[in-house]
C-alpha positions in Angstrom: -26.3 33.4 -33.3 -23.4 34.2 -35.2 -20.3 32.7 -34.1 -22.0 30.6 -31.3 -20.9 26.5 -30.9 -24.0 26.1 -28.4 -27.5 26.1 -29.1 -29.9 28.6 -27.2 -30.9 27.5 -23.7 -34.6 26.7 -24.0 -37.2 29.5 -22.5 -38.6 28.5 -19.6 -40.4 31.3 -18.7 -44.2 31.5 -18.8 -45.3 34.4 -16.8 -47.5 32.1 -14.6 -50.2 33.9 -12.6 -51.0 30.8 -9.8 -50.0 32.3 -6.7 -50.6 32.5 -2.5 -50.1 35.0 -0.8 -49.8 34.9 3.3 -50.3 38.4 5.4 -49.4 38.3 9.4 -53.0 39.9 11.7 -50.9 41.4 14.0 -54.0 42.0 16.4 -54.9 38.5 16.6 -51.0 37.4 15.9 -52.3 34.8 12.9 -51.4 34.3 9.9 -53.9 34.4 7.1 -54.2 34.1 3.2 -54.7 37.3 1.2 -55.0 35.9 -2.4 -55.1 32.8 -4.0 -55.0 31.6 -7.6 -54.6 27.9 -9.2 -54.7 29.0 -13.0 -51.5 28.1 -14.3 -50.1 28.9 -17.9 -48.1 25.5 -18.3 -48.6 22.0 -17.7 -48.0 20.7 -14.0 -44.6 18.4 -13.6 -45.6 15.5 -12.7 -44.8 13.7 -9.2 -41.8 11.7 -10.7 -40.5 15.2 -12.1 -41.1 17.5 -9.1 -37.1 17.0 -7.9 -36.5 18.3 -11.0 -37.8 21.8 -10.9 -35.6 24.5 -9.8 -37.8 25.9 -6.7 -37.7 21.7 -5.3 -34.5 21.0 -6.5 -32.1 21.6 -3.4 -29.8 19.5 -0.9 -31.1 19.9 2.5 -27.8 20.9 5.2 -28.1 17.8 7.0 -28.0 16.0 3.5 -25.1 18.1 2.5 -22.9 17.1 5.3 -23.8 13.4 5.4 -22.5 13.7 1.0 -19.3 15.6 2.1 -18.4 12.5 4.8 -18.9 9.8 2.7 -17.0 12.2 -0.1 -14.0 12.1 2.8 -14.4 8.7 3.2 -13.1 7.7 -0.8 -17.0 7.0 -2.1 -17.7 8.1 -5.4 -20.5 10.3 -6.0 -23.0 8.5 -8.2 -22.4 5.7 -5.2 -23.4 8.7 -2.7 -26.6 9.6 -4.7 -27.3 5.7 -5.2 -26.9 5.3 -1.2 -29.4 8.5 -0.7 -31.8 7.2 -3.2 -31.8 3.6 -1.7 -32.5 5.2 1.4 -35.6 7.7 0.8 -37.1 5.1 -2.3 -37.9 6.5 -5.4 -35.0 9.1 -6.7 -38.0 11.3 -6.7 -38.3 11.6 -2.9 -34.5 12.1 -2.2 -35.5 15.9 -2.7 -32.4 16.7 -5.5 -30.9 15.3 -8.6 -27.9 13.9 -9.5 -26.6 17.1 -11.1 -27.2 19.1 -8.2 -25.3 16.6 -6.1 -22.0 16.7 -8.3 -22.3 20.6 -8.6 -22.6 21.1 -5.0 -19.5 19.3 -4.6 -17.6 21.1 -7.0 -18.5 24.2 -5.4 -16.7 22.8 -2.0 -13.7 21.5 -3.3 -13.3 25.0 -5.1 -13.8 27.0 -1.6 -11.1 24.5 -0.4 -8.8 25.2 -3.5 -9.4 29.0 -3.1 -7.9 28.8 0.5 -5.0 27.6 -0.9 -4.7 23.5 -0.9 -1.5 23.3 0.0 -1.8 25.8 3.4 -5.2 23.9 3.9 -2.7 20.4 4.4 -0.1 22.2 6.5 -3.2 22.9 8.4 -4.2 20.0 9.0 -1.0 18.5 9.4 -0.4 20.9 13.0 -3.9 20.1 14.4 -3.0 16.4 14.3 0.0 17.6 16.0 -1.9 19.8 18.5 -4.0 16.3 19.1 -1.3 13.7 19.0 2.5 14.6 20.4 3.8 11.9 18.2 2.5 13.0 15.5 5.3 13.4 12.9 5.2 15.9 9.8 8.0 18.2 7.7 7.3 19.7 4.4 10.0 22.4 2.3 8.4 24.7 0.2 10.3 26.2 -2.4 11.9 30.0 -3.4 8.2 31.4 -4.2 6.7 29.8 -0.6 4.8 27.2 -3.0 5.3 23.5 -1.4 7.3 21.0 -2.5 7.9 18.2 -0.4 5.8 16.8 2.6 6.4 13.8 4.9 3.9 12.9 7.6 3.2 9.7 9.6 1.1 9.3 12.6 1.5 7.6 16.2 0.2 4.6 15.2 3.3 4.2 12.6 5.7 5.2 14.7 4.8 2.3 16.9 4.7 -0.1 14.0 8.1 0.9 12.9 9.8 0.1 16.1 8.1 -3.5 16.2 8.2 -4.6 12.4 10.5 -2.1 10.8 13.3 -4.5 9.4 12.1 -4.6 6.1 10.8 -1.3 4.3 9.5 -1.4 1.0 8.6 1.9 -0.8 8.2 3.3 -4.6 7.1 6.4 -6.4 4.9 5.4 -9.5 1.8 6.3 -8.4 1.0 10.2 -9.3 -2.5 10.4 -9.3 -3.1 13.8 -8.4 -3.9 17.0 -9.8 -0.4 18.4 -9.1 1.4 15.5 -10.6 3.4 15.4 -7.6 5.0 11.6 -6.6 2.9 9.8 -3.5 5.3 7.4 -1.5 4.1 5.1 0.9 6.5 3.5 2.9 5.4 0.0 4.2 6.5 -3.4 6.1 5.1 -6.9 7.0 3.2 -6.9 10.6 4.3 -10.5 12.7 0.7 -11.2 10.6 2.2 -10.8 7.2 0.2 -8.3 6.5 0.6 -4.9 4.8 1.9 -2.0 7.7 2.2 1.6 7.1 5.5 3.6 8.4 4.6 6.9 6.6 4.1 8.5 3.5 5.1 11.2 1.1 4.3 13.7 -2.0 7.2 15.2 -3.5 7.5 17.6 -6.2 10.1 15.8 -8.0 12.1 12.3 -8.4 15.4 13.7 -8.0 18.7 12.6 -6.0 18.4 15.6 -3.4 14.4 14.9 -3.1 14.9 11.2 -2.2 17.8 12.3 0.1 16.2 14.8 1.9 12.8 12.1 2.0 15.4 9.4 3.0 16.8 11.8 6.0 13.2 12.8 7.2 12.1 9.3 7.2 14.8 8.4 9.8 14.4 11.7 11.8 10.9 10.8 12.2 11.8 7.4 13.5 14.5 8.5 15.9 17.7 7.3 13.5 16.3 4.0 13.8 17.4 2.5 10.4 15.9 -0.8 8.7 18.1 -4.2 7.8 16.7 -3.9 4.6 14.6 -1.8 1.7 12.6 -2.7 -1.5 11.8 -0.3 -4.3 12.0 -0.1 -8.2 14.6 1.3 -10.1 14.4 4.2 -9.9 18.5 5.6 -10.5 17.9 8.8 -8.8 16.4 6.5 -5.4 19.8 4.4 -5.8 21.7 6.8 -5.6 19.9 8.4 -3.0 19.8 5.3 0.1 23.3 4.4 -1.3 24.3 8.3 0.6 21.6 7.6 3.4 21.1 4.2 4.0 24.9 2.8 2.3 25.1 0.2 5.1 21.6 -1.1 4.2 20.6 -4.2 1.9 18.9 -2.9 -0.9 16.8 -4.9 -3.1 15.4 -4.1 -6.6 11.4 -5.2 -7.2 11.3 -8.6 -9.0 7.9 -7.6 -10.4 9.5 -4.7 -12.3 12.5 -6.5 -13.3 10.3 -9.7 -14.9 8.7 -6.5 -17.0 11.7 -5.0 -18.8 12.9 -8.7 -18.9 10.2 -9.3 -21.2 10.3 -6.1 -23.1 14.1 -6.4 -23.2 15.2 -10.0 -23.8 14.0 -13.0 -26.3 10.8 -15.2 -25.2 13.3 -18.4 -25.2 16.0 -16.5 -23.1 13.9 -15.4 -20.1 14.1 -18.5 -18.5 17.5 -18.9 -18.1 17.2 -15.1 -17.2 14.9 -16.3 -14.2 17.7 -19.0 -12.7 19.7 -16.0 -12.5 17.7 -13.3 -10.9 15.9 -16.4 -7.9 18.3 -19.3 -8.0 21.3 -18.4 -5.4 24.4 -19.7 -6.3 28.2 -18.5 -4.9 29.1 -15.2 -6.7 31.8 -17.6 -8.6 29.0 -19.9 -10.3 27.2 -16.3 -10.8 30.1 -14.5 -13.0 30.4 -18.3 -14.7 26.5 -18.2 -15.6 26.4 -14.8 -16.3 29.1 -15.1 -19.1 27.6 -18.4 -20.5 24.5 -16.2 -21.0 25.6 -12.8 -22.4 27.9 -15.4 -24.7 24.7 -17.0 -26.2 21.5 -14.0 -26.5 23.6 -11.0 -26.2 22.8 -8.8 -29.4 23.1 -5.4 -30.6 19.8 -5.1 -29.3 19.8 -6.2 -25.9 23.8 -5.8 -25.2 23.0 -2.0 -23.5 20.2 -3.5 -21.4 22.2 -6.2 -20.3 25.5 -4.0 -19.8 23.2 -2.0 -17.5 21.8 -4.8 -15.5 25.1 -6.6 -14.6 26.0 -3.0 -13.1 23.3 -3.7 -10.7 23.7 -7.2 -10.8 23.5 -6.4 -6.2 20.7 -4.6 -6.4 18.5 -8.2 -8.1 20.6 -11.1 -8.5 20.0 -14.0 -5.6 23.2 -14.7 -5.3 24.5 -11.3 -4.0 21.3 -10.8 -2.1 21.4 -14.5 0.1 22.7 -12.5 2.9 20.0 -9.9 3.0 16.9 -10.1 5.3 14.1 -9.5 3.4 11.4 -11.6 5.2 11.0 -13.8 2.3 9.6 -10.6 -0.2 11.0 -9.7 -3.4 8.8 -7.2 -4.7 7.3 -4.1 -3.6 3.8 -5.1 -4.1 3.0 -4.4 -0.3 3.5 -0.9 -1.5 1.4 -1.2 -4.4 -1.4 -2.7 -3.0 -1.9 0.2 -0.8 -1.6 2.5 -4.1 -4.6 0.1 -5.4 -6.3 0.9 -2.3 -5.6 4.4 -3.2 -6.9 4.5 -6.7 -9.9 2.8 -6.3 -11.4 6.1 -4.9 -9.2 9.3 -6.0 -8.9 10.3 -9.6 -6.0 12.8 -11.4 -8.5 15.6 -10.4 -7.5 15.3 -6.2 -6.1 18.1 -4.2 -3.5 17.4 -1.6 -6.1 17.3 1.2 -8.3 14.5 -1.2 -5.3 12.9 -1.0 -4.4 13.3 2.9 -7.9 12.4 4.1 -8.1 9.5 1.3 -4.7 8.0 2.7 -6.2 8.4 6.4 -9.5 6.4 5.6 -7.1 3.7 3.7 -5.0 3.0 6.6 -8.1 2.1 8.8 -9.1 -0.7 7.5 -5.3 -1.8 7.6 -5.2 -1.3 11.1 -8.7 -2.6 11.6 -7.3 -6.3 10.0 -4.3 -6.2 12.5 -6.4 -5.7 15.7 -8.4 -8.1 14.4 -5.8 -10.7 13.9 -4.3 -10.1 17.4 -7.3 -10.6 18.8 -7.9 -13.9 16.8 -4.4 -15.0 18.4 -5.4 -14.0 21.7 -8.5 -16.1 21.8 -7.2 -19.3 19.7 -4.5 -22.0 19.4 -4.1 -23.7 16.1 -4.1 -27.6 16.3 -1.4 -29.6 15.6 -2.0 -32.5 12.6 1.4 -34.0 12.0 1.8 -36.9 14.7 5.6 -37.2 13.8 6.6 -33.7 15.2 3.4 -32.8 17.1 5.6 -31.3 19.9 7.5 -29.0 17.9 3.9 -28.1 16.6 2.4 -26.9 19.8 5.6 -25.5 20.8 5.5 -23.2 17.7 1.4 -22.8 18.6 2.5 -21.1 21.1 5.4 -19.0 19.8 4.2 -17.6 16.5 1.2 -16.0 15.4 -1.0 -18.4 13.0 -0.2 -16.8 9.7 3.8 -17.5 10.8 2.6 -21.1 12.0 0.8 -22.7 9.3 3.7 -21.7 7.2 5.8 -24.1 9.4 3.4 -26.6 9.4 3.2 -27.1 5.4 7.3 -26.4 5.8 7.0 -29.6 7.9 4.6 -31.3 5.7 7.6 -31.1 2.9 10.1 -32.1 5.7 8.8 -35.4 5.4 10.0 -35.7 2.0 13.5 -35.3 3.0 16.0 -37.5 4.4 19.3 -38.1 6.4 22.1 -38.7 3.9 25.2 -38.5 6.7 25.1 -37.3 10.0 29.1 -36.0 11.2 29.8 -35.4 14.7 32.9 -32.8 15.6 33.7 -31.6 18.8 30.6 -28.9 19.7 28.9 -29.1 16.3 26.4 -31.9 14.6 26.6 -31.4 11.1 23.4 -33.2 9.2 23.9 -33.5 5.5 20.1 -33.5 4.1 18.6 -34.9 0.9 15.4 -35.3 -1.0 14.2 -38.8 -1.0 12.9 -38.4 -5.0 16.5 -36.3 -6.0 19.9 -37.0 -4.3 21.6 -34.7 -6.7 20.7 -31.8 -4.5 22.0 -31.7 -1.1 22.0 -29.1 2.4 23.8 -28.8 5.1 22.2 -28.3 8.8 24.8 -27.8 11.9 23.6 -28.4 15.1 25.2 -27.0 18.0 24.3 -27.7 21.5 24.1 -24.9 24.4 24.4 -22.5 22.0 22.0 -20.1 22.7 22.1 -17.2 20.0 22.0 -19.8 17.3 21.8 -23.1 17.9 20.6 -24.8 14.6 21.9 -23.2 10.9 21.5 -24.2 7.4 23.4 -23.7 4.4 20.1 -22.6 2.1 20.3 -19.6 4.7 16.8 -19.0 4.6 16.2 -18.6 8.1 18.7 -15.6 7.8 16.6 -13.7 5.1 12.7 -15.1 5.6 12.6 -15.1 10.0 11.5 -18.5 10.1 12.9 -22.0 10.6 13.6 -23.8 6.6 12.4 -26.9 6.1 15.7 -28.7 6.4 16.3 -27.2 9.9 12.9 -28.3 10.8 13.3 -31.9 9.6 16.5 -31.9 11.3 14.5 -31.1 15.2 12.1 -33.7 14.2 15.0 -35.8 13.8 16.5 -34.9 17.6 13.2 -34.6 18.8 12.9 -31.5 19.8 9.8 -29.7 21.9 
């Protein structure tokens, strides 16, 4: 016992005699019992403790692969054993403890591992292939054949990048996996607005050449086809890397993590001023006028780096250097997080790559299962109009846009009534409508109307229609006004 830090197993050997034995009459071809004895040295387990014993306590094949499925499919074990004990009654009667079922899965995952994970993904990756023509996958491995970077998307994502791939948003925050290594999902809004899935990545490493070579793959496996626009954090290595990719795209930094070092950064009393400039769009004159008004009254010694820093990216998050982007009215990139929450609801820091691979797989599904089921709600019905002043633009827009697009027209239109005609100017091919809220004249818009003009017919000087996809509220009041269908 010397030196030990465990206690001695306790001795469950008792030389029991109780015994059958079963011999084979080969003349009559039965089977028969030779000997039987029912003296035992120990106290019988009870009915309740039967699973326990080591002759009883085993998982079945059948019972194995059923675990290993809903392993695949992202539940956790004690919610497998709960199912199987749910199912069969008493945990008594699902034949195996909750020990053996956590062991048992261990012993998998380690076969898996000792094929090598990452040949085991690769694998994978080129039967998909085999399966699907579309399917899309590179990976680099690096001078000692290890991998370090792999980029896959499927079919499916292909086809959802052509149809809804103006907007990307993607980050690399979310590491849960045994490697460490980076998981980047890159994501866009469907015509439901609702979270799509272009591809996705693990990389070794957040440096410049690693976001340039993910960058480059990205497009390569979406035949060049480049978005109007991207979302991520700010990460500097990821700036620098779509400026030498994407340099002609609009970049946008995540408001989420902006707010964040805003408040880790700046003074409680100074963040809302902070706000006007990071949402309120203004010219880039009135910008450089409000930024110097600012830095002039809570710049410190202690926030005078930060702010140095930000005004350097001033591009990348201020509204008034963004108002030209399209960025389908998001800001942030928590399209792309949401999936990670998806994610991490079922993986831990212990995954492999193939965890992660087959976790990412059953994610998607329900993704995709939503969107069919939204086009199908389309197909079947009409929403109804309710506003009696612009009921034809209403059930022209029914039948133009799907309903999550639509009813945010309709409450666009509901606020339309609060505005009004301040001056309408007629010119030669252009109406120009100056706008106005009924409750606050000091703010004003301009809508120009021009007639037979059939690439863009109506515009208004908020410019949302340029960076959301849908009609503002101004241009709509403005239709209801020339009573449009």
């Amino acid at each position: 016992m010397e030196g030990r830090t465990r206690r001695l197993r306790g001795e469950t050997r008792c030389f029991c005699d109780a015994h059958i034995t079963l011999k084979l009459d080969k003349e009559r071809d039965v089977w028969y019992v030779s000997s039987f004895s029912d003296d035992h040295s120990h106290v019988l387990a009870r009915p309740d403790e039967v699973t326990f014993l080591r002759s009883h306590n085993q998982i079945k094949e059948y019972q194995k692969a059923e675990i290993l499925t809903m392993g695949g499919a992202g539940i956790r074990k004690h919610m497998i054993y709960d199912t199987l004990v749910s199912r069969y009654g008493p945990y008594a009667k699902a034949g195996f403890g909750r020990k053996k079922l956590y062991n048992m899965c261990y012993r998998e995952k380690m076969k898996l591992l000792s094929q090598g994970d990452a040949d085991i993904a690769i694998g994978i990756m080129m039967t998909r292939r085999e399966r699907d023509p579309d399917f899309f996958f590179e990976h680099t491995v690096d001078d000692e054949g290890r991998l370090k970077n792999l980029f896959w998307c499927d079919s499916q994502s292909r086809r959802d990048y052509v149809d809804y791939g103006d907007v990307t948003v993607f980050n690399s925050i979310y590491r849960m996996n045994r490697y460490g290594m980076p998981f980047i999902p890159f994501v866009g809004l469907n015509n439901h607005r609702c979270t799509t899935v272009f591809g996705c990545a693990l990389v070794s490493d957040e440096t410049e050449d690693t976001y340039v070579w993910l960058l480059q793959t990205f497009l390569r496996a979406h035949c060049q086809n480049r978005p109007r626009s991207v979302i991520t954090d700010g990460d500097a290595a990821m700036i620098k890397a779509i400026r030498k990719v994407l340099s002609e795209v609009w970049h946008r930094l995540c408001s989420w993590h902006i707010e964040k070092n805003m408040q880790k950064h700046l003074h409680h009393k100074s963040l809302k001023e902070f706000r006007s400039l990071l949402y309120y769009a203004t010219s880039r004159k009135v910008f450089e006028e409000r930024w110097a008004a600012f830095t002039a009254k809570w710049q410190s010694e202690k926030t005078k780096t930060w702010l140095h820093r930000m005004y350097k990216k001033k591009r990348l998050w201020a509204a008034s250097y963004l108002s030209g982007g399209f960025f389908l009215g998001m800001r942030s990139n928590q399209r792309s997080e949401s999936l990670n929450s998806c994610l991490h609801l079922h993986l831990d820091s212990g995954m492999t790559i193939v965890d992660m691979i087959v976790h990412y797989e059953n994610c998607i599904v329900p993704l995709r299962e939503n969107e069919a089921h939204d086009d199908y709600t389309n197909s079947q019905a009409v929403p109804v109009p309710v506003l009696d002043e612009c009921k034809d633009i209403e059930k022209s827009a029914a039948r133009l846009f799907t309903l999550a697009n639509f009813y945010i027209l309709q409450e666009d239109m509901k606020k339309a009534r609060e505005l009004e005609v301040l001056e309408r100017l007629r010119g030669a091919d252009t109406h120009r409508f100056i706008l106005t809220w009924k409750e606050n004249r000091d703010i004003s818009f301009t809508v120009d109307y021009t007639p037979g003009n059939s690439e863009e017919t109506v515009k208004c000087s908020c410019r949302s229609m340029d960076h959301k996809g849908l009609p503002c509220k101004h241009i709509l009041h403005v239709l209801i006004q020339l009573r449009f269908t």
